[in-house]
C-alpha positions, 0 to 999 in steps of 0.5 A, a space after each residue: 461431764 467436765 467442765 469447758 468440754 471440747 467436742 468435735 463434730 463431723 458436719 453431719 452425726 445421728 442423734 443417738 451418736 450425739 447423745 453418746 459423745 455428750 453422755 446424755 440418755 438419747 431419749 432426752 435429745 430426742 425429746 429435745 428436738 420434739 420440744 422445737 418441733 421435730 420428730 426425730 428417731 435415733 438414727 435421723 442424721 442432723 448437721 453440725 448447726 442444729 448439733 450446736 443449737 441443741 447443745 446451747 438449748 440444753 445449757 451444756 457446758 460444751 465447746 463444739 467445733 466442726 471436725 475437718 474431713 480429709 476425705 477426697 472431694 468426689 470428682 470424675 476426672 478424665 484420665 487421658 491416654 498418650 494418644 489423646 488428640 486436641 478436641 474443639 473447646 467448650 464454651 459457656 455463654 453467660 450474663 445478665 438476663 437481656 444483655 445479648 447472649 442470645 443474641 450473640 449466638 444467633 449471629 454466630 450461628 446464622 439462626 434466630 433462636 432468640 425469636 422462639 424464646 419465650 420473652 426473649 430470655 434464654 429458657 434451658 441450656 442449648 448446645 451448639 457447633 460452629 467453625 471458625 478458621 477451620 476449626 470447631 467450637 461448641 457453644 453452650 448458651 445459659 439462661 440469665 434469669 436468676 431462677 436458673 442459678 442451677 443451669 448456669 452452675 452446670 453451664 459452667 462445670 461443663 466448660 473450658 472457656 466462659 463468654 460473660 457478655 456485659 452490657 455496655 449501656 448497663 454494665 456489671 449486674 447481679 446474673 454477672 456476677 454469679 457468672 463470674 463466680 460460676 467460671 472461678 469455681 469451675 477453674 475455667 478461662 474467662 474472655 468478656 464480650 462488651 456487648 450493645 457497642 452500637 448503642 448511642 449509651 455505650 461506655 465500654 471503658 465502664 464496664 472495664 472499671 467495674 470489671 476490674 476494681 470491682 471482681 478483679 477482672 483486668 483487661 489485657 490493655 490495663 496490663 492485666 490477663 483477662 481479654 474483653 473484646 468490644 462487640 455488637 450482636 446486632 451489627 456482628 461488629 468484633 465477633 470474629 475476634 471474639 472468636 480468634 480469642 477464644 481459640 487462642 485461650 483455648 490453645 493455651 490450655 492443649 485441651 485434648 480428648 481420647 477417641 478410641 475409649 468408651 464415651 462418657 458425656 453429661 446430661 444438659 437437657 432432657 424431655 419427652 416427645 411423643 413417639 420419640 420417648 425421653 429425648 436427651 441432649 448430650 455434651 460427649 467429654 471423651 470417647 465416641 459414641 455410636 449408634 446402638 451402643 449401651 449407656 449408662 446414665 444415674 440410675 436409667 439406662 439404654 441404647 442409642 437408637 437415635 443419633 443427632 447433631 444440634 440442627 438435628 441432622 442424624 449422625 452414626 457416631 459423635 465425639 469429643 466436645 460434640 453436643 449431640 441429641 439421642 433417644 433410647 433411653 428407657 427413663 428420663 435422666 436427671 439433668 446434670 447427670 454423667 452418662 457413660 457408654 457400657 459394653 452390653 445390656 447385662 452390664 448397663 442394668 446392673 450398673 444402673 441398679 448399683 446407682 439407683 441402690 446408692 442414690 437410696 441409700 444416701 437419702 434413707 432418713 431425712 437430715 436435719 439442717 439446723 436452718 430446719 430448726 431454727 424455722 421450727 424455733 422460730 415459728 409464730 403461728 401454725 405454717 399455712 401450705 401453698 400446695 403445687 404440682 409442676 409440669 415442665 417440658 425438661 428436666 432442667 427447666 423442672 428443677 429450676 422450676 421447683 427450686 425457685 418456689 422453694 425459696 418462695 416460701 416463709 416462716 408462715 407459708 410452706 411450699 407443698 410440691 405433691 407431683 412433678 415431671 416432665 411432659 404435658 399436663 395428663 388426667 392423672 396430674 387432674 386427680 392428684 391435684 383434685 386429692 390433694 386441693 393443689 394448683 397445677 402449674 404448666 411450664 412450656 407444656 401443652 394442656 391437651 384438650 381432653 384433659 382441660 374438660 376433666 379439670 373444668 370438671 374437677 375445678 382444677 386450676 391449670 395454669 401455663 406459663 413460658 416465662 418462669 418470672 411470671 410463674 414465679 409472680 404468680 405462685 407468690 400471689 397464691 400464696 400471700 392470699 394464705 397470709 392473714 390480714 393485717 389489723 391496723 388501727 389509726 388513732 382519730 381522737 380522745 373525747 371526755 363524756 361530761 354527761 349521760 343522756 340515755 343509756 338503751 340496750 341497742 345504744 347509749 346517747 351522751 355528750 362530751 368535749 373533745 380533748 384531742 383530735 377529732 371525733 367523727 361518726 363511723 369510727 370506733 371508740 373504747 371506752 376506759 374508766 380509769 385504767 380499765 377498758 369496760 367496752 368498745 362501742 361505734 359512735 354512729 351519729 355526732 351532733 353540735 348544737 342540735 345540729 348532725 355533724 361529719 365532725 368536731 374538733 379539739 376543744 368543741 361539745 358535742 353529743 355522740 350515739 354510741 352503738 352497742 354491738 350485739 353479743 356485747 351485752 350490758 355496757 353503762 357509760 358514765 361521766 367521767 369516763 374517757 373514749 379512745 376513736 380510732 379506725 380499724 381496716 384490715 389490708 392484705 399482707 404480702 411477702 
């Protein structure tokens, strides 16, 4: 091979492509990546990371540089027709976790949603309408705690027009910035409610400087192009300008919509229900949906039998910007995932199996990240497992779930998911968790009272939760009880032994001066000659002039007894040798 050799690498390359462009027999790197701890076969996929790191382990005279792929970015765009008509815009609702966004929504709608969430905090996306000056407006409110960065994303690519609510006695926070970040990404406007300006704390203009030196966020009044509008969710002070704002942004943007077109949407939410089966809530993008119409969504298919607006009322059709409820669905969706209208059932299973086909092939073979790797590299000591199974009442909820305790884990804890799903906990999640030892974790579901006696029986733990920080709490507790115990050891004293008393199999007797510190009985001592440790013993009594002590100090005689443990053996303590006291507890680590 030349020397200073430039390679160029696509992001993703299987090992025995690898192998080739750097002319090395694919048995040595694969046996390479067996030296770091993972199996891979000629064909598994690696990324360009990992690529980089083995070529470094294996002392190549390499350069490697990532090629840059020209390929188009997968995207659905909507390709509109002359006769596109303008629809009511989309708008996310989003913010720091307790800075109103619920609340907000409540007044604006007329309901008291924020009452039924559990611990107040927003839980899965909700879609809603409202009218405002005669005109529609779609509502998405997303959850502010930072475990549903996922559902945020997807809040935010749904979306024409981003609400961020601030806080005006708390200002700009981490879930603030993430949805800024979120809006930016998704090319969509962003309009700023200074929420709480009832509060005796407000500072509004706060907020605005954060907004602005800080992320680039200028208000109107500054002479910049964001709008911030000063309101209170409580007191319904701004809101209808609030409002006017966003129909003025969305004007700007002539956002319109075909009607006469097969309907395409996209999975917000989505569960099942007794009676009803798996349950989806819909955001239609374009074209009308309607009732016993064919679709289409990843790899699941149906036919609308149920057609419902937000507050659950039965529709017969449902267009542009319109969120909609409807059951028929054979499987439940992923969330996230588009749905489009097809003409007739033959056509819906054969592209519901042209995507399930796709979705198999694109995971074949593990890839190997070189995050992967370097875990492997880097690992001390054997991985324990936090084994999991987890129940959610929807998909969404279930994916921000299992997400957040993946990156729970550590290089000494790995997180096990054996099961998964949305709906209650059943007799079946009972006998995987009793097969594989795991804990069930239950959020916002049911565990019915059959299945609860088959887990008592089983000595299965269920555990239910409506709030995912507590769940989260909880699983991480779990785990750090698979940590080991930390040793830690505290230097108490030194003694010099001046004389040796009596030496027995259970004990030693001897006296000595303290040369620093103090000596105490209880404590541990090593005993060293010179440079070599012969023993460690436990001084059990302590004694100044004939009489038992709690201890003595630097400069004092005094006799000690030294215990010998059992197993230990023959130990001889002689003048001259030099003990080290110390104390040794053991504390539980944490993550």
């Amino acid at each position: 091979m030349a020397d200073n050799k430039v390679l160029q690498l696509p992001e993703m390359i299987t090992v025995g492509d690898l192998a080739a462009k750097l002319d090395l027999p694919v048995v040595k790197l694969v046996g390479e990546l067996f030296k770091n701890g993972i199996v891979a076969t000629v064909n598994q996929r690696i990324d360009f990371e990992t690529a980089q790191i083995i070529i470094e382990e294996l002392g190549l005279d390499v350069t490697v540089e990532q090629k840059v792929a020209h390929e188009e970015v997968v995207s659905h765009e909507l390709s509109l027709s002359d006769d596109a008509e303008p629809r009511p815009p989309i708008v996310a609702v989003m913010g720091h976790v307790d800075h109103g966004k619920t609340t907000l929504l409540d007044n604006i709608l007329g309901m008291k949603k924020v009452e039924g969430e559990a611990g107040g905090i927003t839980q899965h996306i909700a879609a809603y309408q409202t009218e405002h000056s005669g005109r529609k407006i779609t509502l998405l409110d997303t959850p502010g705690h930072e475990a549903f960065a996922a559902l945020r994303q997807h809040g935010a690519t749904l979306t024409d027009v981003v609400v961020i609510v601030v806080a005006a006695d708390d200002g700009v926070k981490p879930q603030t910035v993430e949805a800024i970040k979120f809006a930016r990404s998704a090319n969509a406007k962003i309009v700023v409610a200074i929420n709480k300006i009832d509060k005796e704390t407000a500072n509004s203009q706060l907020v605005k400087t954060q907004l602005a030196t800080e992320h680039q966020l200028n208000p109107e009044e500054w002479g910049g192009d964001t709008i911030m509008v000063e309101v209170s969710a409580k007191t319904g002070q701004g809101i209808d300008k609030l409002l006017e704002m966003v129909l003025l942004v969305a004007d700007m943007e002539d956002l319109r919509a075909d009607t006469d077109v097969p309907a395409e949407g996209l999975v917000i939410e989505s569960n099942v229900e007794q009676g009803r089966g798996a349950v989806v809530r819909v955001l239609i993008a374009n074209g009308t949906l309607k009732q016993g119409e064919y679709f289409v969504a990843g790899s699941t298919y149906g036919r609308v039998r149920t057609l419902q607006d937000f507050r659950g009322n039965p529709l017969k059709q449902a267009g542009p910007s319109t969120p909609v409820t409807l059951t028929g669905f054979k499987e439940v969706p992923e969330f996230g995932q588009r749905i489009e209208e097809v003409k007739n059932e033959r056509e819906a299973r054969a592209l519901a199996a042209k995507h399930y086909d796709e979705k198999v092939q694109s995971t074949a073979g593990v890839n190997i990240t070189g995050n992967d790797l370097l875990k492997m590299m880097n690992r001390q000591t054997e991985q324990q497992e936090a084994i999991f199974i987890v129940k959610a009442d929807v998909q969404g909820s279930l994916t921000s779930v299992m997400d957040s305790l993946k990156m729970l884990e550590t290089d000494e804890v790995a997180v096990k998911i054996v099961a998964s799903g949305v709906g209650n906990i059943t007799e079946g999640d009972i006998r995987v968790a009793k097969a594989s030892n795991a804990i069930i974790y239950g959020f916002s579901v049911a565990l019915p009272a059959q299945v609860k006696q088959l887990s008592m029986r089983a000595k299965i733990e269920v555990r239910i939760f409506n709030v995912i920080y507590e769940l989260l709490d909880d699983a991480k507790t779990e785990m750090e009880k698979l940590l080991p115990e930390e040793v830690i050891e505290t230097s108490v004293g030194e003694l010099s032994v001046k004389g040796v008393f009596r030496t027995a199999k259970e004990g030693i007797i001897a006296g000595g001066q303290v040369k620093s510190g103090k000596i105490m009985p209880g404590t541990l001592a090593r005993v060293w000659r010179g440079k070599e440790q012969i023993a460690e013993l436990e001084i059990s009594r302590v004694q100044r002039e004939k009489s038992e002590v709690k201890e003595v100090f630097e400069g004092e005689m005094c006799g000690i007894e030294l215990a010998i443990p059992r197993g230990t053996g023959k130990v001889a303590v002689e003048v001259g040798d030099k003990l080290e006291c110390f104390t040794r507890e053991l504390k539980k680590r944490t993550l």
